[in-house]
mmCIF file of the N, C-alpha and C atoms, coordinates in Angstrom:
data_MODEL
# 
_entry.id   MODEL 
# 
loop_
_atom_site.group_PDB 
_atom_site.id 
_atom_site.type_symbol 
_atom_site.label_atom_id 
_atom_site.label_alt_id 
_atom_site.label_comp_id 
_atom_site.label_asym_id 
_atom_site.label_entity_id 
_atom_site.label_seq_id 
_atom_site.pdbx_PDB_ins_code 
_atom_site.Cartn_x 
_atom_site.Cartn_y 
_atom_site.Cartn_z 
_atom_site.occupancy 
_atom_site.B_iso_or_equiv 
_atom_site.pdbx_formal_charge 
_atom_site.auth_seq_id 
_atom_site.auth_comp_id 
_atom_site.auth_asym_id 
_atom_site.auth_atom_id 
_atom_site.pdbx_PDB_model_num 
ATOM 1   N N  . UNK A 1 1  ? 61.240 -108.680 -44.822 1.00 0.00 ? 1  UNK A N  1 
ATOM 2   C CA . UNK A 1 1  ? 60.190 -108.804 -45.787 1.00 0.00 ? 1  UNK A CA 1 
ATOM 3   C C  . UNK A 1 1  ? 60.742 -108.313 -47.126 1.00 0.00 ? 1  UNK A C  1 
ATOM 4   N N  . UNK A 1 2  ? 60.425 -109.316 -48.111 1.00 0.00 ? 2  UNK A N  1 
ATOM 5   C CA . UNK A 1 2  ? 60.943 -108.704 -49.780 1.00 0.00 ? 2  UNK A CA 1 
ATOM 6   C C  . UNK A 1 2  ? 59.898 -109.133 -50.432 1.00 0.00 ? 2  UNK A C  1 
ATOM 7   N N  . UNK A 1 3  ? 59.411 -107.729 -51.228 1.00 0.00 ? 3  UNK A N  1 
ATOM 8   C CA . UNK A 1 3  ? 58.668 -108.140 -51.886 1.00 0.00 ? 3  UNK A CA 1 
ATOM 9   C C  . UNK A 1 3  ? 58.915 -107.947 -53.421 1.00 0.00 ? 3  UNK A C  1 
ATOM 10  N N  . UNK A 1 4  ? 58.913 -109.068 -54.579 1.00 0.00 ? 4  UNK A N  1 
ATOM 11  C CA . UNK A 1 4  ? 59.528 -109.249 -55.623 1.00 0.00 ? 4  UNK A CA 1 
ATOM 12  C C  . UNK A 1 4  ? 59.104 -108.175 -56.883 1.00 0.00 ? 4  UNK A C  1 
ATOM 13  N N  . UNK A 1 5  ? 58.012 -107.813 -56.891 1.00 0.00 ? 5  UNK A N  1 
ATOM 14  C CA . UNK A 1 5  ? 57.604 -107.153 -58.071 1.00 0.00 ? 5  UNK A CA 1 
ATOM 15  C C  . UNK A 1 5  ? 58.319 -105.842 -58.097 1.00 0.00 ? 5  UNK A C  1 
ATOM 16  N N  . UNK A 1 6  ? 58.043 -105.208 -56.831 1.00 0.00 ? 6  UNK A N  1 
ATOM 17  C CA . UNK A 1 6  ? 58.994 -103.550 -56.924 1.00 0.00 ? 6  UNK A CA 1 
ATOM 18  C C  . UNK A 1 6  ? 59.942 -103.572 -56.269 1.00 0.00 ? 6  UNK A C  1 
ATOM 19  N N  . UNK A 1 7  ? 60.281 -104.728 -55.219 1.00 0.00 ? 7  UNK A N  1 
ATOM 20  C CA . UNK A 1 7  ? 61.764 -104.958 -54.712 1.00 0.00 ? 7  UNK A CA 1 
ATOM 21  C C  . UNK A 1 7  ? 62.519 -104.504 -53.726 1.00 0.00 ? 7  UNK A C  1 
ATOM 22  N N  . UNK A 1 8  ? 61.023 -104.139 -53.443 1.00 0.00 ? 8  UNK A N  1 
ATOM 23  C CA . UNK A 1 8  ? 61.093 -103.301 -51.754 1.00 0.00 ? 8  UNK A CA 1 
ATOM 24  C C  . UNK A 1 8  ? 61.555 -104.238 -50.909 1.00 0.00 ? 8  UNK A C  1 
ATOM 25  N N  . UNK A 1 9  ? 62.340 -103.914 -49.829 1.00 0.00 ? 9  UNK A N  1 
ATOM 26  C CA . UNK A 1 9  ? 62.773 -104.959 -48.910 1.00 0.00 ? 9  UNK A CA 1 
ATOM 27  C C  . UNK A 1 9  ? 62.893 -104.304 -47.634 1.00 0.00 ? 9  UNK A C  1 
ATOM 28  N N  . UNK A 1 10 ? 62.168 -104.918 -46.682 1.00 0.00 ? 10 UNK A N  1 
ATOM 29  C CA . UNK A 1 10 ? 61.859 -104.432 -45.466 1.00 0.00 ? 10 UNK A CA 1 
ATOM 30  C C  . UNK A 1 10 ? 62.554 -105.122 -43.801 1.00 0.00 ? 10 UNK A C  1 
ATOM 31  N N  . UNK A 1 11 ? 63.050 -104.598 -43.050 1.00 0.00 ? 11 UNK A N  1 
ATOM 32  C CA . UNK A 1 11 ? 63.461 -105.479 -41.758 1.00 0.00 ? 11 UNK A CA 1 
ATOM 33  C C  . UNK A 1 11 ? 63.246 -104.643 -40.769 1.00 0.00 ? 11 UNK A C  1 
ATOM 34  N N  . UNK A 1 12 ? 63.220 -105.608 -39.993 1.00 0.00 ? 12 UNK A N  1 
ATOM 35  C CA . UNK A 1 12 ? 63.083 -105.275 -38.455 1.00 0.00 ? 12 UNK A CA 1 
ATOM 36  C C  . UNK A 1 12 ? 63.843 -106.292 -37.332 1.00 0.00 ? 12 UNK A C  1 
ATOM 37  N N  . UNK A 1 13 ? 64.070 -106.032 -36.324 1.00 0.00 ? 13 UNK A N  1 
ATOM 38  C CA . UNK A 1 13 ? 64.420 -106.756 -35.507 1.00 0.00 ? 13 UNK A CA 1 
ATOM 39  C C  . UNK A 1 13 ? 64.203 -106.071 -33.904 1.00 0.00 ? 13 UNK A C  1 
ATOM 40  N N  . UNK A 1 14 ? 63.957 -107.294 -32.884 1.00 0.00 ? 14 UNK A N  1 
ATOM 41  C CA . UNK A 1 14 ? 63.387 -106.131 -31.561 1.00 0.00 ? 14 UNK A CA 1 
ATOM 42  C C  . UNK A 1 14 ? 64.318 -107.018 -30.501 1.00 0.00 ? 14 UNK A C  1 
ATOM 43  N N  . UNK A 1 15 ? 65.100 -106.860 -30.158 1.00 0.00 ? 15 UNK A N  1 
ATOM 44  C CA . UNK A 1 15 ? 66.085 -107.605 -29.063 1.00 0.00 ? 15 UNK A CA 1 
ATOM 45  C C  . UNK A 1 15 ? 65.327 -107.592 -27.587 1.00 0.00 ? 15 UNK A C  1 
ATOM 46  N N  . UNK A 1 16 ? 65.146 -108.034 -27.115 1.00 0.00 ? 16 UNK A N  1 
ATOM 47  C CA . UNK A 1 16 ? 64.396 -107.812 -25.354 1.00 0.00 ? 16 UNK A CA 1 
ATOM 48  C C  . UNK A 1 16 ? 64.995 -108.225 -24.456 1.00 0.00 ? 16 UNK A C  1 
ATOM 49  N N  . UNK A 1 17 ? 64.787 -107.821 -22.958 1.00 0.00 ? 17 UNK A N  1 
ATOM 50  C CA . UNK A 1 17 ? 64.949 -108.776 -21.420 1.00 0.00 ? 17 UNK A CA 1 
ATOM 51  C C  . UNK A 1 17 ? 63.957 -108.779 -20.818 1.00 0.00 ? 17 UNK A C  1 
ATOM 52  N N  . UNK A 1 18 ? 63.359 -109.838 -20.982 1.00 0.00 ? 18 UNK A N  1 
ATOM 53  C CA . UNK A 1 18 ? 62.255 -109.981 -19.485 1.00 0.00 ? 18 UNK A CA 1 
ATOM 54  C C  . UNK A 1 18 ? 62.382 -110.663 -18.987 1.00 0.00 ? 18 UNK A C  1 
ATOM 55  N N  . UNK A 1 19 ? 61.686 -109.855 -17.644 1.00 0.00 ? 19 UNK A N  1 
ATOM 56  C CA . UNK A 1 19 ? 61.600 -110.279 -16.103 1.00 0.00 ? 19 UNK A CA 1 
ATOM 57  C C  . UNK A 1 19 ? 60.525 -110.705 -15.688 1.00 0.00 ? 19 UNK A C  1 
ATOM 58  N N  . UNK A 1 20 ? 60.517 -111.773 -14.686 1.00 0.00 ? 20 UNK A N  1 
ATOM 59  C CA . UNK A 1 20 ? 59.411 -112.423 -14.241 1.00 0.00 ? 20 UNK A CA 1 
ATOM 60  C C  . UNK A 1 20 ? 59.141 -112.064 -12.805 1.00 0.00 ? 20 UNK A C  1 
ATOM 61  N N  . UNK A 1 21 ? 58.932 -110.848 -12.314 1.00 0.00 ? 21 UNK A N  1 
ATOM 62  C CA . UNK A 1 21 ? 59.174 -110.449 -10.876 1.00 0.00 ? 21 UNK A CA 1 
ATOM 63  C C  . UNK A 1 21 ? 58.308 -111.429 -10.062 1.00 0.00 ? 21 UNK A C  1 
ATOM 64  N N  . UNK A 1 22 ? 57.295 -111.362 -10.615 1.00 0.00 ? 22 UNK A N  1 
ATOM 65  C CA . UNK A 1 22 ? 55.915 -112.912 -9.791  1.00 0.00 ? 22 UNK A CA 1 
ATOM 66  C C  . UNK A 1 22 ? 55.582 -113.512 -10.638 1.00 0.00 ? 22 UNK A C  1 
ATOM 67  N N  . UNK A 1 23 ? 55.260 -115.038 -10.517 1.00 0.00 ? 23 UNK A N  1 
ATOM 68  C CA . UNK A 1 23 ? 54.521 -115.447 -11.173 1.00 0.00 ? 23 UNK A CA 1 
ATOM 69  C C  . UNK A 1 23 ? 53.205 -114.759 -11.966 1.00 0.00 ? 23 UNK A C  1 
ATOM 70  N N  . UNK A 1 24 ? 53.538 -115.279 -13.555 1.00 0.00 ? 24 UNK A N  1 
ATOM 71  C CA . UNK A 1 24 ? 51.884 -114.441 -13.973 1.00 0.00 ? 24 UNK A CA 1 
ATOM 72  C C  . UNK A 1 24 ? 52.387 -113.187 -14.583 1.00 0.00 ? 24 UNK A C  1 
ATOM 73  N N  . UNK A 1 25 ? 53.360 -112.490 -14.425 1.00 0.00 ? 25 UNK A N  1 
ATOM 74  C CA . UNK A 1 25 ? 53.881 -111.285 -14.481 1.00 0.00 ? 25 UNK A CA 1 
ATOM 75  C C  . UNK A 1 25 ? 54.703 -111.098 -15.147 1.00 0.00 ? 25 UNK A C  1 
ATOM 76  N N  . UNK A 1 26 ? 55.020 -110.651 -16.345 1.00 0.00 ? 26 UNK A N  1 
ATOM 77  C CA . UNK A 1 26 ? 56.015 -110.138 -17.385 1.00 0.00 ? 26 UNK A CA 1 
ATOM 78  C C  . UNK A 1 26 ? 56.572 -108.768 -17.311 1.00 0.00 ? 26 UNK A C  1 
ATOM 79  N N  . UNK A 1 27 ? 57.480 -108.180 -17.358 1.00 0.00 ? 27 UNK A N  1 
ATOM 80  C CA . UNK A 1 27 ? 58.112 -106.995 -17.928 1.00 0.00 ? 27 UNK A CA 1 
ATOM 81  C C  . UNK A 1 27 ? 58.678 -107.268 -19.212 1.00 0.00 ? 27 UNK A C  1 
ATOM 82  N N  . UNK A 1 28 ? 58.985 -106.598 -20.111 1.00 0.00 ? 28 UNK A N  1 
ATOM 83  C CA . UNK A 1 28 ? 59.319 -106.719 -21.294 1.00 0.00 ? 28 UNK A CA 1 
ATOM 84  C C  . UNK A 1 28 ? 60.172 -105.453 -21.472 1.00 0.00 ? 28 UNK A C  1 
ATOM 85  N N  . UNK A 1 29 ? 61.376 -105.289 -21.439 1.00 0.00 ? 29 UNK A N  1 
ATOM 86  C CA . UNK A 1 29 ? 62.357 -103.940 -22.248 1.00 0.00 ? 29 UNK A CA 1 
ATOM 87  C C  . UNK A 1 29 ? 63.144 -103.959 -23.658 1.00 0.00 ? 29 UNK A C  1 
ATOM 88  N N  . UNK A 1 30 ? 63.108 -103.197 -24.524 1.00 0.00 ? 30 UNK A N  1 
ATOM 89  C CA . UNK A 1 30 ? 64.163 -103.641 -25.265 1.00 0.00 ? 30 UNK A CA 1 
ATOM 90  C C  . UNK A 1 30 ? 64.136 -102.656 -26.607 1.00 0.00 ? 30 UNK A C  1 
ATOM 91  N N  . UNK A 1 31 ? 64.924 -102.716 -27.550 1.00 0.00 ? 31 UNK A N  1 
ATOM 92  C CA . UNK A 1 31 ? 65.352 -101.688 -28.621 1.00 0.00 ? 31 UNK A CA 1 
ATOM 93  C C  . UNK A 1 31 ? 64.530 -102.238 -29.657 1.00 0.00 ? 31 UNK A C  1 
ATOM 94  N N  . UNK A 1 32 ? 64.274 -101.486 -30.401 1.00 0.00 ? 32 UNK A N  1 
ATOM 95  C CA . UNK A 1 32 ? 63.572 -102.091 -31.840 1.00 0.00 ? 32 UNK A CA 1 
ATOM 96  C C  . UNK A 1 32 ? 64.391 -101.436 -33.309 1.00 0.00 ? 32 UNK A C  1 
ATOM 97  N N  . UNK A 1 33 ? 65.309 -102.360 -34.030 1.00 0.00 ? 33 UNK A N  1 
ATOM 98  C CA . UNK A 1 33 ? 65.957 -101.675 -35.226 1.00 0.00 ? 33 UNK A CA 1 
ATOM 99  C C  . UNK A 1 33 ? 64.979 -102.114 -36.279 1.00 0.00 ? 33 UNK A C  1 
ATOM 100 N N  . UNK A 1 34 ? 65.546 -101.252 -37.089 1.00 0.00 ? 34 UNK A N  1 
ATOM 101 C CA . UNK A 1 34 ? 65.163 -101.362 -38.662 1.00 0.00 ? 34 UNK A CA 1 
ATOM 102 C C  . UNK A 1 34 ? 64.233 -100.847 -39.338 1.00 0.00 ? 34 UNK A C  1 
ATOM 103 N N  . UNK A 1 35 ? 63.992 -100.551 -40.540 1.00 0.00 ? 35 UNK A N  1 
ATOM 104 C CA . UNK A 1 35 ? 63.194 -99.716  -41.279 1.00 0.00 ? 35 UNK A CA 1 
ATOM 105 C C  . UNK A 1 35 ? 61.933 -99.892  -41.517 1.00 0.00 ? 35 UNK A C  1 
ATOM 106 N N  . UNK A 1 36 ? 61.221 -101.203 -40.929 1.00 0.00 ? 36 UNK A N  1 
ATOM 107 C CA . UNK A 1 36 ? 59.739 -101.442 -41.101 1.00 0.00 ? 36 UNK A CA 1 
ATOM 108 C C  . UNK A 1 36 ? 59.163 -100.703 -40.271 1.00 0.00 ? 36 UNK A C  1 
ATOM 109 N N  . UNK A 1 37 ? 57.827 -100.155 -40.528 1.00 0.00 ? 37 UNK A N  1 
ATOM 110 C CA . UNK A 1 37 ? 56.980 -99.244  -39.947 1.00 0.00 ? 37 UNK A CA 1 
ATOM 111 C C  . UNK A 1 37 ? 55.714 -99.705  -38.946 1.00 0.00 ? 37 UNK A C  1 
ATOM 112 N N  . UNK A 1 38 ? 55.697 -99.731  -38.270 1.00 0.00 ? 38 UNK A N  1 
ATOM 113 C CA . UNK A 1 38 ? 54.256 -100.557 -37.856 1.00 0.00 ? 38 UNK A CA 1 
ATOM 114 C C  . UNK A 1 38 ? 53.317 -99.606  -36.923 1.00 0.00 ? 38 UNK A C  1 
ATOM 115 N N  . UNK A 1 39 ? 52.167 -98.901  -37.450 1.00 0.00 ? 39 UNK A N  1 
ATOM 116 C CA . UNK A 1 39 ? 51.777 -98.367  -36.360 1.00 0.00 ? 39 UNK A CA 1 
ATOM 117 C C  . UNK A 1 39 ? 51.073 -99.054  -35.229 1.00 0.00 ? 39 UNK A C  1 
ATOM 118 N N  . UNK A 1 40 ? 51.246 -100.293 -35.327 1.00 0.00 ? 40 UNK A N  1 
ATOM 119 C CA . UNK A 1 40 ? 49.796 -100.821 -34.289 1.00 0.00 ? 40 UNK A CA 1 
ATOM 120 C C  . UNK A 1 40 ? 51.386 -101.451 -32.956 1.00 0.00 ? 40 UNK A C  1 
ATOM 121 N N  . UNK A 1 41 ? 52.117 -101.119 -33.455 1.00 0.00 ? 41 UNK A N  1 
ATOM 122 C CA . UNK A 1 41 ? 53.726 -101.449 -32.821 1.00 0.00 ? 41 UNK A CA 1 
ATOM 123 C C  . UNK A 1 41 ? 53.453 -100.340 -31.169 1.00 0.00 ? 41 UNK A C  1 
ATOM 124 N N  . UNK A 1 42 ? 53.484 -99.197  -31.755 1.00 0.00 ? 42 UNK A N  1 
ATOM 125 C CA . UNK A 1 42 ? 54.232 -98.243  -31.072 1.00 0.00 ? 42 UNK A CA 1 
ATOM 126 C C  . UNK A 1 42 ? 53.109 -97.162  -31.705 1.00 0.00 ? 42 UNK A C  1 
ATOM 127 N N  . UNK A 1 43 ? 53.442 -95.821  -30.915 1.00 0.00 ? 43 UNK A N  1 
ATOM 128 C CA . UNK A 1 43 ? 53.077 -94.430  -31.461 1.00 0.00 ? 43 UNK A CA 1 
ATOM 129 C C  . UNK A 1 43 ? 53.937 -93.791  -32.420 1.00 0.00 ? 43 UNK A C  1 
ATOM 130 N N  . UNK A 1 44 ? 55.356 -94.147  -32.435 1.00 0.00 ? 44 UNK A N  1 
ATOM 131 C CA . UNK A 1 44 ? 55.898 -93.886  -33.342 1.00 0.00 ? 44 UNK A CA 1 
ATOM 132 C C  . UNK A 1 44 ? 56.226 -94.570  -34.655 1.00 0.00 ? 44 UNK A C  1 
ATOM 133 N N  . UNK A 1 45 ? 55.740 -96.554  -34.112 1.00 0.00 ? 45 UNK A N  1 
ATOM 134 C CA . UNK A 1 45 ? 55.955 -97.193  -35.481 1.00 0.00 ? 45 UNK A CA 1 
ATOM 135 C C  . UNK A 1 45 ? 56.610 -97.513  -35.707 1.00 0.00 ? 45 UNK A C  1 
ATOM 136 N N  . UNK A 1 46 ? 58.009 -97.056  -35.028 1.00 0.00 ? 46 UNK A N  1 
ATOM 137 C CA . UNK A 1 46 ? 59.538 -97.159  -36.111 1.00 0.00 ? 46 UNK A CA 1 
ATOM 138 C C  . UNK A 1 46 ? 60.386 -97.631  -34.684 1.00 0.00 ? 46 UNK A C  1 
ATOM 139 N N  . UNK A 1 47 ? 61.710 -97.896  -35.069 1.00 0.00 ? 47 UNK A N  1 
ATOM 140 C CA . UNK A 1 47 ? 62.699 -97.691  -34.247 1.00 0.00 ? 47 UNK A CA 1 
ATOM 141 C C  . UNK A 1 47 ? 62.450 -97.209  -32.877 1.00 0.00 ? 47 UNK A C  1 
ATOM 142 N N  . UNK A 1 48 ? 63.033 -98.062  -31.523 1.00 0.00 ? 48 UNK A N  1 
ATOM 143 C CA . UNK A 1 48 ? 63.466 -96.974  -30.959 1.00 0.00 ? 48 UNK A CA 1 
ATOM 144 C C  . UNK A 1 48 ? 62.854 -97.855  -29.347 1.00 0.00 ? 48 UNK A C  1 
ATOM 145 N N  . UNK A 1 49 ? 63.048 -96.886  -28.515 1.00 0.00 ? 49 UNK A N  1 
ATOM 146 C CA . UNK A 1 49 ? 63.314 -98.332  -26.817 1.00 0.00 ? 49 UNK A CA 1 
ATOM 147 C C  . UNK A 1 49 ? 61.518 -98.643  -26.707 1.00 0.00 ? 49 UNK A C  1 
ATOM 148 N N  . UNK A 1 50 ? 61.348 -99.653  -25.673 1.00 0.00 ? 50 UNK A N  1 
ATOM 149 C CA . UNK A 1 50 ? 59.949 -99.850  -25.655 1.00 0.00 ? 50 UNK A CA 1 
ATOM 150 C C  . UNK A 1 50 ? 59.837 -100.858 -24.687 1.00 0.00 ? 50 UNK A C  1 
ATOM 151 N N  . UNK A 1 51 ? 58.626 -100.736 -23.817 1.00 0.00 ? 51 UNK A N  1 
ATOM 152 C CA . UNK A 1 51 ? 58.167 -101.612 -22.494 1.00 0.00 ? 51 UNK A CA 1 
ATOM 153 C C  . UNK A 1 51 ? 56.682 -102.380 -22.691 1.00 0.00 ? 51 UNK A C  1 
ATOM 154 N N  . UNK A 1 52 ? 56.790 -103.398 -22.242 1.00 0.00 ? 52 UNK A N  1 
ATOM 155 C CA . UNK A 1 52 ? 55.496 -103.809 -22.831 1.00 0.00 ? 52 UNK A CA 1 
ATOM 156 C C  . UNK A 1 52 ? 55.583 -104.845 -20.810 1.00 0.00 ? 52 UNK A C  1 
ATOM 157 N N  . UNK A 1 53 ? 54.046 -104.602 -20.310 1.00 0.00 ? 53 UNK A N  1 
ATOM 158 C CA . UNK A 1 53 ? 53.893 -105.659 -19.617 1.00 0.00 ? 53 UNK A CA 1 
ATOM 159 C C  . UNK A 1 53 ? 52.570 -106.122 -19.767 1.00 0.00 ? 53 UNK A C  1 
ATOM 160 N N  . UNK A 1 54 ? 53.017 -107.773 -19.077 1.00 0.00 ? 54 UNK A N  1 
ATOM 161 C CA . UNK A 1 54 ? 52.148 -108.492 -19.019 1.00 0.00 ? 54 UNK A CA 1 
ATOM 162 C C  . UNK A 1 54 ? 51.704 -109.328 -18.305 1.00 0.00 ? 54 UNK A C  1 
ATOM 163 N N  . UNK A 1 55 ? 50.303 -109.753 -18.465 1.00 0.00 ? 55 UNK A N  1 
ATOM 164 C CA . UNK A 1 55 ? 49.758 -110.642 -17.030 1.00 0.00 ? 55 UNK A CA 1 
ATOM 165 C C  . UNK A 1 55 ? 48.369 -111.917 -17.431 1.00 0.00 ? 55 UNK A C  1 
ATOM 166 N N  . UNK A 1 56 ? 49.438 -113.402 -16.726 1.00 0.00 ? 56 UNK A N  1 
ATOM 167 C CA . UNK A 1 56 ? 48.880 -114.422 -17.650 1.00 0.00 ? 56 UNK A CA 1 
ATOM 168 C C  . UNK A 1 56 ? 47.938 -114.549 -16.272 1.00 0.00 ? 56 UNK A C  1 
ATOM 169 N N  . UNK A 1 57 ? 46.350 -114.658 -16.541 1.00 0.00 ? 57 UNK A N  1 
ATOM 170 C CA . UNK A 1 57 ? 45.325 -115.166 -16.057 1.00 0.00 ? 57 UNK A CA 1 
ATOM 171 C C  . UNK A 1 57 ? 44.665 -116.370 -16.489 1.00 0.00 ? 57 UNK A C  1 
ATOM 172 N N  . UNK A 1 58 ? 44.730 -117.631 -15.665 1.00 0.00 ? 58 UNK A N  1 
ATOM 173 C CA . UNK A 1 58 ? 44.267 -118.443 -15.732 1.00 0.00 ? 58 UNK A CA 1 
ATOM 174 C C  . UNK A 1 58 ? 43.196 -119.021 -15.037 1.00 0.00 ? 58 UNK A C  1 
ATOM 175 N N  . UNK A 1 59 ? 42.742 -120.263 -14.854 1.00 0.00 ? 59 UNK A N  1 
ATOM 176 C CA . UNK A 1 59 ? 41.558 -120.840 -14.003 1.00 0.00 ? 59 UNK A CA 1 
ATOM 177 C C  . UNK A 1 59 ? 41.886 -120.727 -12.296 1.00 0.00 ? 59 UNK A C  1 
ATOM 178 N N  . UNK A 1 60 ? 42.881 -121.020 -12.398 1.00 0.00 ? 60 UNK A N  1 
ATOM 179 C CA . UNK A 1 60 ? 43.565 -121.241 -10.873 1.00 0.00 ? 60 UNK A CA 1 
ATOM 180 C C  . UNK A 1 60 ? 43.801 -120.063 -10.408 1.00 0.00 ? 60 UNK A C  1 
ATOM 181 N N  . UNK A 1 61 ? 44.664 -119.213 -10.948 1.00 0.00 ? 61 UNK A N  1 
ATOM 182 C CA . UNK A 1 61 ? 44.699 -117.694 -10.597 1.00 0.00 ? 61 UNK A CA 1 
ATOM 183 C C  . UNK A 1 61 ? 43.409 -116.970 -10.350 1.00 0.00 ? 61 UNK A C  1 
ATOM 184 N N  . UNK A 1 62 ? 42.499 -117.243 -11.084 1.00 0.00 ? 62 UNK A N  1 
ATOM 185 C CA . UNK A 1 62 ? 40.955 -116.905 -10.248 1.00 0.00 ? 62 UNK A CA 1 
ATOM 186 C C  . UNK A 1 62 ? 40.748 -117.145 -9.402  1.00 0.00 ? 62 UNK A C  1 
ATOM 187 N N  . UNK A 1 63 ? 40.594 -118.720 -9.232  1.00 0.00 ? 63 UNK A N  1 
ATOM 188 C CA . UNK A 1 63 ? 39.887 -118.903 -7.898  1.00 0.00 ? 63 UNK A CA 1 
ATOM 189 C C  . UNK A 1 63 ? 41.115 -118.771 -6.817  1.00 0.00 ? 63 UNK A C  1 
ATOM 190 N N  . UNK A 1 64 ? 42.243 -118.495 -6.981  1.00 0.00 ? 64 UNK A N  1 
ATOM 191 C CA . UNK A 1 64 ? 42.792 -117.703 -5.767  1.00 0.00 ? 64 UNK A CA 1 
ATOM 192 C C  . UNK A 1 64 ? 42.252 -116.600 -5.445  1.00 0.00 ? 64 UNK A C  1 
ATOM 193 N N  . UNK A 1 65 ? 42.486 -115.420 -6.387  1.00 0.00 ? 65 UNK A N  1 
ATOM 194 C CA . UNK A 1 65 ? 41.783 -114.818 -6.430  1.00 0.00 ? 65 UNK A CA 1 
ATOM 195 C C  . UNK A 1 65 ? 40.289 -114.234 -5.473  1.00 0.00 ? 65 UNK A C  1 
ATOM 196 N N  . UNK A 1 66 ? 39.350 -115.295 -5.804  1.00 0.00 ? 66 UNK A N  1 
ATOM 197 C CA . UNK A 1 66 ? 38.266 -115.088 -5.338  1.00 0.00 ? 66 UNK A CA 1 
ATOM 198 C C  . UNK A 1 66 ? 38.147 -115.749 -4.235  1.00 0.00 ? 66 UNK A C  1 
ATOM 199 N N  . UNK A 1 67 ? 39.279 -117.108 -3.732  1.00 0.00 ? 67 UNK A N  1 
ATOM 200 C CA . UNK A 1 67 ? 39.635 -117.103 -2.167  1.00 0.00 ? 67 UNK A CA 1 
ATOM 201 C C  . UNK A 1 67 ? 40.191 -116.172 -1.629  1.00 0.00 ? 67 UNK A C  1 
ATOM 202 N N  . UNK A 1 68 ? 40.916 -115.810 -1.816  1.00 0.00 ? 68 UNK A N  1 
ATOM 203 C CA . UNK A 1 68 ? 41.837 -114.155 -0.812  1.00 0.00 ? 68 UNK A CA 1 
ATOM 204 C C  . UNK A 1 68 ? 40.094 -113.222 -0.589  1.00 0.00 ? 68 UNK A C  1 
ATOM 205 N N  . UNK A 1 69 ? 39.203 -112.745 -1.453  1.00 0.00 ? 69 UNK A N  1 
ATOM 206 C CA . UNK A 1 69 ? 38.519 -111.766 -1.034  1.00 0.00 ? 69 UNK A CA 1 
ATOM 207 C C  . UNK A 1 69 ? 37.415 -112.579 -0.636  1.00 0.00 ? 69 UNK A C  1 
ATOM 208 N N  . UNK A 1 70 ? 36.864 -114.475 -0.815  1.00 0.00 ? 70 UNK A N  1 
ATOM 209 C CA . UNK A 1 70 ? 36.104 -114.987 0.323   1.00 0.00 ? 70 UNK A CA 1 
ATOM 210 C C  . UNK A 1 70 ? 36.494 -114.774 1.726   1.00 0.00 ? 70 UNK A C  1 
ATOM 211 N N  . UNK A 1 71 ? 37.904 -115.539 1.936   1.00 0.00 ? 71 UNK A N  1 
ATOM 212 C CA . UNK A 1 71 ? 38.556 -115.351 3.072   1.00 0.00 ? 71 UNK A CA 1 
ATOM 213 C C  . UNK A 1 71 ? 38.803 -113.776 3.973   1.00 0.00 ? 71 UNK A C  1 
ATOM 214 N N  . UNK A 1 72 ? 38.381 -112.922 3.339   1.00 0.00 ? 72 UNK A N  1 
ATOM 215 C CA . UNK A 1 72 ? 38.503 -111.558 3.559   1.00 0.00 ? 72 UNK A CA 1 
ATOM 216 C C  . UNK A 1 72 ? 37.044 -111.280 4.404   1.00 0.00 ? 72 UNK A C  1 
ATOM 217 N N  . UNK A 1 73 ? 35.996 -111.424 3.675   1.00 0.00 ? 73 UNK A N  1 
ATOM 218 C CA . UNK A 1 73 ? 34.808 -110.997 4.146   1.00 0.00 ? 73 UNK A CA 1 
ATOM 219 C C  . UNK A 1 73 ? 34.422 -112.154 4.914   1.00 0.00 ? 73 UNK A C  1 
ATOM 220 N N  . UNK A 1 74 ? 34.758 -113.628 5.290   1.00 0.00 ? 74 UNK A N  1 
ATOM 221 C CA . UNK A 1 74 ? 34.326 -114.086 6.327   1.00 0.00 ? 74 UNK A CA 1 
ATOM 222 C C  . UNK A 1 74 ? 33.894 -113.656 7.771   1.00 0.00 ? 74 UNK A C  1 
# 
């Protein structure tokens, strides 16, 4: 980010590996460089290692879902 009037110039960059252990299922690892600040990033905002997971829910993944615990209480 550069911004022209005061000439501030800002970067970041976040390198990652994720893993897909199951379907639906993300891990996320990886380093974060550079001098931009972000608090809604991190607790610290800045630099430095970080894990993020995640989990894609869709239509179909429901109604599995809610077959496994029909099929349960039959």
């Amino acid at each position: 980010m550069h911004e022209r009037t005061s000439g501030t110039s800002r970067w970041d960059a976040a390198p990652q590996l994720v893993l897909v252990p199951v379907r639906g299922i993300e891990i996320a690892n990886g380093y974060r460089f550079g001098d931009l600040t972000d608090p809604d990033f991190s607790v610290r905002g800045g630099k430095g290692w970080f894990m993020t997971i995640g989990a894609t829910i869709t239509e179909q993944s429901l109604s599995t879902i809610a077959g496994f615990w029909g099929a349960r209480h039959e």
